[in-house]
Backbone as JSON Lines, residues from 0, in Angstrom:
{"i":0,"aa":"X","n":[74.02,42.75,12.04],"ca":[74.46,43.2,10.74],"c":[74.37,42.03,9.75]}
{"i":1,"aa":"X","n":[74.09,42.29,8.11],"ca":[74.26,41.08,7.65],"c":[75.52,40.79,7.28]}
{"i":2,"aa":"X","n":[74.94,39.11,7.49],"ca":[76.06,38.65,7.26],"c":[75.84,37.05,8.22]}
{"i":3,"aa":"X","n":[76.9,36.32,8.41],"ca":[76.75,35.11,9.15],"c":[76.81,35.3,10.57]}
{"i":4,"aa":"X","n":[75.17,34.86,11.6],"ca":[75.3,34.84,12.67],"c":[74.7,33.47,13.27]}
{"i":5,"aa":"X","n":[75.35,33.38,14.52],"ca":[74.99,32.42,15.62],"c":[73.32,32.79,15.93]}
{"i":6,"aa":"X","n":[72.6,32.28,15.66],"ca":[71.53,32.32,16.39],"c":[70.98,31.42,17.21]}
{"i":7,"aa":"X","n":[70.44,31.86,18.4],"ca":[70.27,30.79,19.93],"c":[68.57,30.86,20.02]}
{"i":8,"aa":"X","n":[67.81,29.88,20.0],"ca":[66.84,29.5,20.66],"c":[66.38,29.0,21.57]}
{"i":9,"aa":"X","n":[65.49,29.67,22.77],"ca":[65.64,29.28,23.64],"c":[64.27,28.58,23.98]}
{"i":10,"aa":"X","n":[63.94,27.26,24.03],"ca":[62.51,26.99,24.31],"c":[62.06,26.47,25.75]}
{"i":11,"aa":"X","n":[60.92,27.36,26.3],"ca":[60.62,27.15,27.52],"c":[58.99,27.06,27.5]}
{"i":12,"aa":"X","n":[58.43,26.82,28.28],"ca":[56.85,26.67,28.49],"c":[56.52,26.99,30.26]}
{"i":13,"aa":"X","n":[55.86,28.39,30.34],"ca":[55.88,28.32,31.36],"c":[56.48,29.17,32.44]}
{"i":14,"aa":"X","n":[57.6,29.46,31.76],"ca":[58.86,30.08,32.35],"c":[59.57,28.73,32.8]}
{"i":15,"aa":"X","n":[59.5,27.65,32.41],"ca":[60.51,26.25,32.42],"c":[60.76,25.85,31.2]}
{"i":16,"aa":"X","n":[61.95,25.76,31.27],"ca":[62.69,24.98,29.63],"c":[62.07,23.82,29.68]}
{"i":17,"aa":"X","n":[61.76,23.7,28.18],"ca":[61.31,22.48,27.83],"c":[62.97,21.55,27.04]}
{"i":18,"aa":"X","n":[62.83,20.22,27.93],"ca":[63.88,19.72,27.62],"c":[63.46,18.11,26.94]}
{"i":19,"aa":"X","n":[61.93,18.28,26.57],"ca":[61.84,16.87,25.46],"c":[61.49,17.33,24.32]}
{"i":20,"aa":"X","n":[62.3,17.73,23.84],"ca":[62.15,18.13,22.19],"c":[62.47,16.3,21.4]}
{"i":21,"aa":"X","n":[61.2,16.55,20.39],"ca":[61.82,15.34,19.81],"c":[61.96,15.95,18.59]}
{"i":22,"aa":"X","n":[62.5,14.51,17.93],"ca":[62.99,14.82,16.43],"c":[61.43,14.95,15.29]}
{"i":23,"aa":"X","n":[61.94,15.63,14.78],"ca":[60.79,16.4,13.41],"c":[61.91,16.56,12.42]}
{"i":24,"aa":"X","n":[61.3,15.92,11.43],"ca":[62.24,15.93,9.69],"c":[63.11,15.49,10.52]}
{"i":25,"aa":"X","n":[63.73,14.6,11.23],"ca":[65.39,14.51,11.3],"c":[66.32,15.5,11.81]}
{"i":26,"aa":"X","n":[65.34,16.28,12.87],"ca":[66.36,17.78,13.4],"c":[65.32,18.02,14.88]}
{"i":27,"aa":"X","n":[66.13,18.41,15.78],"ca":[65.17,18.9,16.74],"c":[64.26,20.41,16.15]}
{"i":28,"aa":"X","n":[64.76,20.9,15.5],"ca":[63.76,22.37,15.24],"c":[64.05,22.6,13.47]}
{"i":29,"aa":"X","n":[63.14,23.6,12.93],"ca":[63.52,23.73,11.88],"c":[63.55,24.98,12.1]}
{"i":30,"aa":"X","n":[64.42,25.85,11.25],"ca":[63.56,27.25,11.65],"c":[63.96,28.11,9.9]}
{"i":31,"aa":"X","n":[62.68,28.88,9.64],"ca":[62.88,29.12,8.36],"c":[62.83,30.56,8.64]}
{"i":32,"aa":"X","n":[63.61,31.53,7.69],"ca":[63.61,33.07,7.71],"c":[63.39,33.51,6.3]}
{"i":33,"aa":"X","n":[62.58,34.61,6.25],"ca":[62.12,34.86,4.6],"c":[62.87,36.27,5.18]}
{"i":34,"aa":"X","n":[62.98,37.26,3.64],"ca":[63.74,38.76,4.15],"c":[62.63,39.61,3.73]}
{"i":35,"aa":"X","n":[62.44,40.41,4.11],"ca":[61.06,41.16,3.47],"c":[60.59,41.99,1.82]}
{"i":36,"aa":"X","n":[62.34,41.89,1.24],"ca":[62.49,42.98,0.37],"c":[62.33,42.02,-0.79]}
{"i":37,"aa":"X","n":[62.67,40.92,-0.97],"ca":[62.98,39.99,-1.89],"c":[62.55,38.77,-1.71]}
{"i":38,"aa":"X","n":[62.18,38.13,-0.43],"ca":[61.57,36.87,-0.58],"c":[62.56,35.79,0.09]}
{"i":39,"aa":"X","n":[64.06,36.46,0.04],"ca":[64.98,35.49,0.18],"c":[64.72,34.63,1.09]}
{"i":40,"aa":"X","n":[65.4,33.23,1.65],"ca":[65.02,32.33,2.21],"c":[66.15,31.87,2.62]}
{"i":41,"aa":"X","n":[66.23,31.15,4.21],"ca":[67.06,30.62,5.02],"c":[66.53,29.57,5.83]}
{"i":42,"aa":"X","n":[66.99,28.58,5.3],"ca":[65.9,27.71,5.94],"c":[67.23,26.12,6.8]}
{"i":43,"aa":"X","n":[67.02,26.21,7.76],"ca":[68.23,26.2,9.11],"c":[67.79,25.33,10.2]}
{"i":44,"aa":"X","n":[68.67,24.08,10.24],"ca":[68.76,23.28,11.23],"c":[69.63,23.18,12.2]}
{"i":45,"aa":"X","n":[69.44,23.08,13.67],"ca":[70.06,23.45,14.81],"c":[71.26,22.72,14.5]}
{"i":46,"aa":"X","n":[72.82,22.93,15.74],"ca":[73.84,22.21,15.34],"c":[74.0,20.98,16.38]}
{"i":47,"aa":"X","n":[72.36,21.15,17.66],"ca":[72.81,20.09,18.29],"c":[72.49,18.92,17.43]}
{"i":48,"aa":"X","n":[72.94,17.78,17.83],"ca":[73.01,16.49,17.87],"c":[71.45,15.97,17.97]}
{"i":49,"aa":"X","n":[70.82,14.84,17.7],"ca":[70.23,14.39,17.91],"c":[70.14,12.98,18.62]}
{"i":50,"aa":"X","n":[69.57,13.13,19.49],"ca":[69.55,12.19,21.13],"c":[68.2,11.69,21.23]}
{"i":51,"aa":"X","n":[67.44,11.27,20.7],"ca":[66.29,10.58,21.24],"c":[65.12,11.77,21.51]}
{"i":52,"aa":"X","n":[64.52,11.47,22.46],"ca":[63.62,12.61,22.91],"c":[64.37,13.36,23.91]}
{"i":53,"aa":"X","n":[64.96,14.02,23.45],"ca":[66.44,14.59,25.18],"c":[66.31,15.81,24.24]}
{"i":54,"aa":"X","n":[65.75,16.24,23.27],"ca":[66.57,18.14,22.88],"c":[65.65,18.55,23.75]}
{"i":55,"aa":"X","n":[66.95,20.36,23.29],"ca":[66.27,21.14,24.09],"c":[66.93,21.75,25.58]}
{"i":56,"aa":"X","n":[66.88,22.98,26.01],"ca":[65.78,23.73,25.53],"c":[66.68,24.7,24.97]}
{"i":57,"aa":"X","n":[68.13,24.66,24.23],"ca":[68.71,26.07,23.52],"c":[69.23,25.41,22.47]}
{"i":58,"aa":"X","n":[68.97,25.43,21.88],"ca":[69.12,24.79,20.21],"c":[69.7,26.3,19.73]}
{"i":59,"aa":"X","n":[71.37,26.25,19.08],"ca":[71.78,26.75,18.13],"c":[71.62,26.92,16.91]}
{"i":60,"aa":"X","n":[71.88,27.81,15.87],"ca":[71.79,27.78,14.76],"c":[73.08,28.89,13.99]}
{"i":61,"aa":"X","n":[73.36,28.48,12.81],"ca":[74.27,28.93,12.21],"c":[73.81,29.46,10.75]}
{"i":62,"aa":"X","n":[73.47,30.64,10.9],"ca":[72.73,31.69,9.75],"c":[73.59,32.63,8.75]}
{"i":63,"aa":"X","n":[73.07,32.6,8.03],"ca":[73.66,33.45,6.86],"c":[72.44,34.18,6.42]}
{"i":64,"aa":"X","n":[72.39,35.52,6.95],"ca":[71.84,36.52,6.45],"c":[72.14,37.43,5.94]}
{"i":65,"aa":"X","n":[72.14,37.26,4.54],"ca":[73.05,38.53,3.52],"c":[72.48,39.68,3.3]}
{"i":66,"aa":"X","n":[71.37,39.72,3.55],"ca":[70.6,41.51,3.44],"c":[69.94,41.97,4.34]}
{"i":67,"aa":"X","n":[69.91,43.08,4.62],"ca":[69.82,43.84,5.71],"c":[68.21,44.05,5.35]}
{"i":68,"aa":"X","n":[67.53,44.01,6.08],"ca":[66.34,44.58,6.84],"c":[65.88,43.6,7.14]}
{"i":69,"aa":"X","n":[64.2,43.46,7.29],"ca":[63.34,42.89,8.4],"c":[63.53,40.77,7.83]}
{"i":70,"aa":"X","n":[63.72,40.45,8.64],"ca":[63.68,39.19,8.43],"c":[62.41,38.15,9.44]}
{"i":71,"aa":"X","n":[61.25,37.59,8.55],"ca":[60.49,36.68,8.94],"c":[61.02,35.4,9.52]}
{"i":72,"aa":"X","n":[60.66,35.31,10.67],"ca":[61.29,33.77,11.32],"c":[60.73,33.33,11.9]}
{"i":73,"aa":"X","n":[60.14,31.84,11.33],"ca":[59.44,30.59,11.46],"c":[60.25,29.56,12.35]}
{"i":74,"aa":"X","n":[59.94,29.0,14.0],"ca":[61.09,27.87,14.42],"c":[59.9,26.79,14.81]}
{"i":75,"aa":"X","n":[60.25,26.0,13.96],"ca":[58.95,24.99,14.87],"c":[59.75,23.29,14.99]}
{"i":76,"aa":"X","n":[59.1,23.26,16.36],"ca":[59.58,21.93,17.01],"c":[58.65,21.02,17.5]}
{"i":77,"aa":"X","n":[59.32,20.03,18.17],"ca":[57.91,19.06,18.22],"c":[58.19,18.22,19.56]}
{"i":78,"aa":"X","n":[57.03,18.36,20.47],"ca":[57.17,17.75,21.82],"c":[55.91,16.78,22.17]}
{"i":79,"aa":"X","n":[55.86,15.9,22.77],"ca":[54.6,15.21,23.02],"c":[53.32,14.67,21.67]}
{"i":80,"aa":"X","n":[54.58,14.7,20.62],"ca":[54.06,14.18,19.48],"c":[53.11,15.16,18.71]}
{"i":81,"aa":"X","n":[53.33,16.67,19.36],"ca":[52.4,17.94,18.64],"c":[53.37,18.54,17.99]}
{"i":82,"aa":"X","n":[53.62,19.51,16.87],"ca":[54.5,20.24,16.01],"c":[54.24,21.87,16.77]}
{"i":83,"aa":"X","n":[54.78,22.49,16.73],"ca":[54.43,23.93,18.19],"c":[55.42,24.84,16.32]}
{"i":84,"aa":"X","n":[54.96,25.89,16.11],"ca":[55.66,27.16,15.32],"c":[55.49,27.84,15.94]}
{"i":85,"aa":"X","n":[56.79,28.72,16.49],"ca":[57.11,30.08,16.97],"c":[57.45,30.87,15.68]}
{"i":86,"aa":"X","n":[57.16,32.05,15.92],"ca":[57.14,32.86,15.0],"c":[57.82,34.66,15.53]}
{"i":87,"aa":"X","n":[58.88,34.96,15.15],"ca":[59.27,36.66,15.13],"c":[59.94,37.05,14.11]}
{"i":88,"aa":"X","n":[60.55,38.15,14.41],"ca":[60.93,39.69,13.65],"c":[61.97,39.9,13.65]}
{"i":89,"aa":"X","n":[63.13,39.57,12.73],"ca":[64.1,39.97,13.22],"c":[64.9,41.09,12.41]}
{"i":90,"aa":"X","n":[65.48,42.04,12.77],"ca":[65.96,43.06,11.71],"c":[67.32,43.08,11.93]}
{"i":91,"aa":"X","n":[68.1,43.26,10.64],"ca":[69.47,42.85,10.39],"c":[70.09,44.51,9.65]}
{"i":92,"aa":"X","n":[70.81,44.51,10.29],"ca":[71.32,46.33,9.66],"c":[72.42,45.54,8.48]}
């Protein structure tokens, strides 16, 4: 529903968590959400901590999604010195 949610990412490769996330911009992940109706924008850094090359692999996030329908979501992180974007769909009643 909208409104403020916990959102959990879970990053694996493989079917194994990947647990060397390094830092990108100063955050283990970024993850950006556009809304489909308006453009709106949420653009959201995990609440772990940053540790060296140690993130990973469930990076939290703390969202505020105020309108309901389809929401675009961009999470990209960075391991082995490559930048990786995941990309889904998320719909918010």
């Amino acid at each position: 529903m909208a409104g403020a949610h916990r959102l959990v990412a879970t990053i694996s490769q493989d079917g194994r968590p990947v647990t060397d996330l390094q830092p990108y911009l100063d955050s283990y992940a970024h993850l950006s959400a556009f809304h489909e109706g308006d453009q709106a924008l949420a653009h959201l850094h995990p609440a772990n901590p940053v540790n060296g090359d140690h993130g990973g692999h469930t990076l939290s996030f703390r969202a505020l999604l105020a309108e309901p329908g389809d929401w675009r979501v961009f999470l990209q992180f960075q391991t082995a010195g490559q930048l990786h974007t995941a990309e889904l769909t998320l719909h918010v009643d």
